[in-house]
LUMVOKE-763357 format. One record per atom (N, C-alpha, C): residue number from 0; residue in three letters; x, y, z. Coordinates in Angstrom, 1 decimal, padded with zeros to 4 digits, m for minus. Layout:
BEGIN
+-----+--------+--------+--------+--------+
| num | residu |     px |     py |     pz |
+-----+--------+--------+--------+--------+
| NUM |    ala |      X |      Y |      Z |
...
+-----+--------+--------+--------+--------+
end
This chain:
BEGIN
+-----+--------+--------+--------+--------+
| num | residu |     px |     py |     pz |
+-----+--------+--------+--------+--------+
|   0 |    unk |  000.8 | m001.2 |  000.0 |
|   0 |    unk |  000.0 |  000.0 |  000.0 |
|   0 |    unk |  000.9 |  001.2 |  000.0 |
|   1 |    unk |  000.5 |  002.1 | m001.0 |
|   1 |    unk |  001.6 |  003.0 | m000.9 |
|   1 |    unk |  000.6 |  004.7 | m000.3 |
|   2 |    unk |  000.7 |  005.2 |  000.8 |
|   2 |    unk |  000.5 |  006.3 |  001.8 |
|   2 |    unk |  001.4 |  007.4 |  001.1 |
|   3 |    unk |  000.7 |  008.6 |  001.6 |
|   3 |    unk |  001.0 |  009.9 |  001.5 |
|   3 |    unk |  001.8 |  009.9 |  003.0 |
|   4 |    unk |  003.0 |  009.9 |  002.4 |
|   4 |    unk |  003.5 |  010.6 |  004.2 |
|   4 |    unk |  003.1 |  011.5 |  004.6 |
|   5 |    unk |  003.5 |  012.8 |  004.0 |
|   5 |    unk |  003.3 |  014.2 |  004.2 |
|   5 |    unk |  002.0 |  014.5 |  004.8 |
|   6 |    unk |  000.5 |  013.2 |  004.4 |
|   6 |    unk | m000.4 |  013.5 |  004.9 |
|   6 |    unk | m000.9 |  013.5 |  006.9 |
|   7 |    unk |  000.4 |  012.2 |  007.1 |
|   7 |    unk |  000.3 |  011.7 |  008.2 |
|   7 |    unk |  001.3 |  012.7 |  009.6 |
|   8 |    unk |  001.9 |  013.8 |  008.6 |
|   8 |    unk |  002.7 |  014.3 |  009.6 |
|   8 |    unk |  002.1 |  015.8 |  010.1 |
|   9 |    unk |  002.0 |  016.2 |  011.5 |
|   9 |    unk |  002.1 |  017.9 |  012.0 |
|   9 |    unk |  002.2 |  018.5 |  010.9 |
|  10 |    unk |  002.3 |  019.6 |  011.4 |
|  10 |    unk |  002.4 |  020.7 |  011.0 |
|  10 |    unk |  004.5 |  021.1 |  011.4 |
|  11 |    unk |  004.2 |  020.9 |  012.9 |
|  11 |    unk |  005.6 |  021.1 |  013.2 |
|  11 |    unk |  006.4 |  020.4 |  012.7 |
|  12 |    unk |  005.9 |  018.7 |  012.9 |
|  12 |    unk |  006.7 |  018.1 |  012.0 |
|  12 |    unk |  007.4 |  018.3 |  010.6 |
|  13 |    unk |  006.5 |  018.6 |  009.7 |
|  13 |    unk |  006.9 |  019.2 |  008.5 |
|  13 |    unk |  007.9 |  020.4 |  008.6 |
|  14 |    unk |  007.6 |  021.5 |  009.5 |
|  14 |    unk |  008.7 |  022.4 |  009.8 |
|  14 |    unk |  010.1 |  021.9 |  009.8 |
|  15 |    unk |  010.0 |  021.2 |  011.2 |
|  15 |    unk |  011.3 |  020.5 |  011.5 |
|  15 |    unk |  011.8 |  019.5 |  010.0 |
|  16 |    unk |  011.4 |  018.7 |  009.3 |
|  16 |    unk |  011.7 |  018.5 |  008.2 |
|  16 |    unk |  012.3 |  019.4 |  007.1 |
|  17 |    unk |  011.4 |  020.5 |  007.1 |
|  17 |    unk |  012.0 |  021.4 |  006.3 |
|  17 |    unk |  013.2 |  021.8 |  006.5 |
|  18 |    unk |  013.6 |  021.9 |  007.5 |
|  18 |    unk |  014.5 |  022.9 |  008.3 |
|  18 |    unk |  015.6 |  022.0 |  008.4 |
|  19 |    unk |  015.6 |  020.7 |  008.6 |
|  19 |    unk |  016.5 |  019.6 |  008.5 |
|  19 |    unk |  017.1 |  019.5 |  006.8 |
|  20 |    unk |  016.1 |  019.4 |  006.0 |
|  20 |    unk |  016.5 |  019.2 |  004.6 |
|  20 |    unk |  017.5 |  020.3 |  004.1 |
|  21 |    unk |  016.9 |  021.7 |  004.6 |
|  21 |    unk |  017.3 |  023.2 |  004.2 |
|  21 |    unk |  019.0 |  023.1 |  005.2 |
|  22 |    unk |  019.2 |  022.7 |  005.9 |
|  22 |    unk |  020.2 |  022.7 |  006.8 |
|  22 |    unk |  021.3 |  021.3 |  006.0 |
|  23 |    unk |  021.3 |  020.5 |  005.7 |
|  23 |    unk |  021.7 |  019.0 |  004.6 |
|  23 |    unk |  022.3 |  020.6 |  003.7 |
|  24 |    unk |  021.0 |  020.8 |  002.9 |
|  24 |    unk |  021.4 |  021.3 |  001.4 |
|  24 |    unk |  022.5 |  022.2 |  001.6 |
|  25 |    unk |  022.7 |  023.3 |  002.6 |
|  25 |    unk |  023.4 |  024.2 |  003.0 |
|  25 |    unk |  024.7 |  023.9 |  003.7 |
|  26 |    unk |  024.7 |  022.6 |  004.1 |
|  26 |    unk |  026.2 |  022.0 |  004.6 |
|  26 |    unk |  026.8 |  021.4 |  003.4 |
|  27 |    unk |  026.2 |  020.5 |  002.8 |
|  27 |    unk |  026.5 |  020.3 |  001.5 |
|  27 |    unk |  027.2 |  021.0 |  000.2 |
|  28 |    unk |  026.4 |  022.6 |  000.2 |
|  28 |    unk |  027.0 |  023.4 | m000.5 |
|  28 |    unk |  028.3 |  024.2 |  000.1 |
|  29 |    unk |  027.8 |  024.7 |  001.5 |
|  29 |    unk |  029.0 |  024.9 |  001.7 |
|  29 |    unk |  030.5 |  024.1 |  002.0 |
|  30 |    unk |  030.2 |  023.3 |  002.1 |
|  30 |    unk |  031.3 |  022.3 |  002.4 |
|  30 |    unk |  032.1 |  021.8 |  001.3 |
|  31 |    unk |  031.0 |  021.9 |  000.0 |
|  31 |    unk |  031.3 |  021.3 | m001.3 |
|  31 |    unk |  031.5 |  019.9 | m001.3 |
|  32 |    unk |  030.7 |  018.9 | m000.5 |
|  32 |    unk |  030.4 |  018.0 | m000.2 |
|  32 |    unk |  029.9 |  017.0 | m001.6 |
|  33 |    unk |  030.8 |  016.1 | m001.6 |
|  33 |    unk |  030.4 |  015.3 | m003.5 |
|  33 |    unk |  029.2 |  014.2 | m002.7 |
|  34 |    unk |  027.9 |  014.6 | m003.8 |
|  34 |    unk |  027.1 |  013.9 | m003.1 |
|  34 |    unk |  026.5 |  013.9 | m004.8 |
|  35 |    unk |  025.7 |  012.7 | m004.8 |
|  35 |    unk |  024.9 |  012.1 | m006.2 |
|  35 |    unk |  024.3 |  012.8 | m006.4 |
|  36 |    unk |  024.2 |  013.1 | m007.5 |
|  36 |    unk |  023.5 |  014.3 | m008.1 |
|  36 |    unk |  021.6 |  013.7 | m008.2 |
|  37 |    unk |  021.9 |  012.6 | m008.3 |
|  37 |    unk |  020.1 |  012.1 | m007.9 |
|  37 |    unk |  019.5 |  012.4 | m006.6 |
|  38 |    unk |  020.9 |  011.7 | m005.7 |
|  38 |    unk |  020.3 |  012.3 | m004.1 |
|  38 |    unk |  020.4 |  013.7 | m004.1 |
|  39 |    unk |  021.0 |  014.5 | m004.6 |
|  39 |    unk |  020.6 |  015.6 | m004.4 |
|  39 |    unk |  019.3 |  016.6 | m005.0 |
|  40 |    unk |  019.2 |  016.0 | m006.1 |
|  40 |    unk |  017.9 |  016.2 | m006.8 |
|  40 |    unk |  016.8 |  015.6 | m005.7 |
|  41 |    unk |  016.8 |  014.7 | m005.4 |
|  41 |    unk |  015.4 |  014.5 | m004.4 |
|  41 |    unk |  015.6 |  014.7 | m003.3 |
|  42 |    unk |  016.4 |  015.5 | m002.8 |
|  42 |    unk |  016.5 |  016.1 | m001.3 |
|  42 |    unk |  015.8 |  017.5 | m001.6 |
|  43 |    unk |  016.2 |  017.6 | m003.0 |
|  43 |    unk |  015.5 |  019.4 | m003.3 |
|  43 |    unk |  014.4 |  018.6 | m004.0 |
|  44 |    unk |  013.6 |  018.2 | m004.2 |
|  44 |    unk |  012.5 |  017.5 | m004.8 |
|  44 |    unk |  011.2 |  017.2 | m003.6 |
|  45 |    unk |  012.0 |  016.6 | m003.1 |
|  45 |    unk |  011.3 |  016.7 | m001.3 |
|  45 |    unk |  011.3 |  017.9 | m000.6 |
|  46 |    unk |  012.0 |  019.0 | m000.6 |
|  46 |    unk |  012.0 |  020.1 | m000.1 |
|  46 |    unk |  010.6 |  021.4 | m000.7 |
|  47 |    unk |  011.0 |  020.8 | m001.9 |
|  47 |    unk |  009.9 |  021.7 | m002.8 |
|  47 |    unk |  008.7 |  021.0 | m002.2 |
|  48 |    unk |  007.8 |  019.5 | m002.2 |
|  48 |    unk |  006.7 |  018.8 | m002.0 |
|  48 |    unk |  006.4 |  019.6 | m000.5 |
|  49 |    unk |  006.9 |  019.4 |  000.3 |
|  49 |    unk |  007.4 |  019.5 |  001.7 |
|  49 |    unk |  006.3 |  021.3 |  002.2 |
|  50 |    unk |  007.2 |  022.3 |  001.5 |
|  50 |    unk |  007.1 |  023.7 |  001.4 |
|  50 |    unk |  005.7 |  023.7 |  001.2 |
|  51 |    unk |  005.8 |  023.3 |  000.0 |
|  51 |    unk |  003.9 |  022.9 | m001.1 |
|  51 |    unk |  002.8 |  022.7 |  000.1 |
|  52 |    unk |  003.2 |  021.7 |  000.7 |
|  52 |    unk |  001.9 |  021.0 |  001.6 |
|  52 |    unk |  001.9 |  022.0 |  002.5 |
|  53 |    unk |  002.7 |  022.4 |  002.9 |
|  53 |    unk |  002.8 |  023.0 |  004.5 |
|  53 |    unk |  002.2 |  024.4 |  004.3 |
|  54 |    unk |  002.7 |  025.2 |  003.3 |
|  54 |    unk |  002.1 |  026.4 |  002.7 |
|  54 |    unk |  000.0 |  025.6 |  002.5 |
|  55 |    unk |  000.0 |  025.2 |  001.9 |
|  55 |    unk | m001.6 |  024.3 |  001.8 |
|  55 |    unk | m002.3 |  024.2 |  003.1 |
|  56 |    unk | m001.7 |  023.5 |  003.9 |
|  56 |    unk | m001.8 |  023.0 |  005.2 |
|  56 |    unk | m002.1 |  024.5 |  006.1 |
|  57 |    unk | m001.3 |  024.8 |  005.9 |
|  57 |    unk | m001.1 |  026.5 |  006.9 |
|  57 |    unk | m002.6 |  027.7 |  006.1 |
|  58 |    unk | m002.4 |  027.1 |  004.9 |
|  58 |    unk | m004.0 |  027.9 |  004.3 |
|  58 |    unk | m005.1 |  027.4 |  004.7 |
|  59 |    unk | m005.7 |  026.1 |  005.1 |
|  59 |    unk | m006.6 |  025.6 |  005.5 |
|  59 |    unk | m007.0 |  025.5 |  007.2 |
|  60 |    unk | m005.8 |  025.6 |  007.7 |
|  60 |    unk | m005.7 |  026.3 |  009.4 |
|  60 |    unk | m005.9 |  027.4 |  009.6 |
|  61 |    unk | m005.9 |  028.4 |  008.8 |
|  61 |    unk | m005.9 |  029.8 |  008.9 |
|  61 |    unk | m008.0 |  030.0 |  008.6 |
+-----+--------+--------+--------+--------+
end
């Protein structure tokens, strides 16, 4: 069975997600860290989904 994670998490949760991924991408660049360019593509691929819901999520709370 394949689930929507994103659906199953907080609100905070997804924050802290975000802020985990955003902090990866930013050690990475700074460091100049050699990392697969696919994992790096879905770490910013999940960042963007991530942002999407939460921005959604935070419209329908409001």
């Amino acid at each position: 069975m394949k689930e929507n994670i994103l659906m199953l998490l907080s609100l905070e949760e997804m924050e802290s997600t975000i802020q985990g991924l955003k902090i990866a991408l930013e050690h990475m660049d700074k460091n100049r860290t050699s990392i697969d360019e696919k994992l790096e593509k879905n770490i910013n691929d999940m960042l963007k989904k991530f942002l999407y819901v939460k921005t959604e999520y935070s419209n329908k709370a409001d």
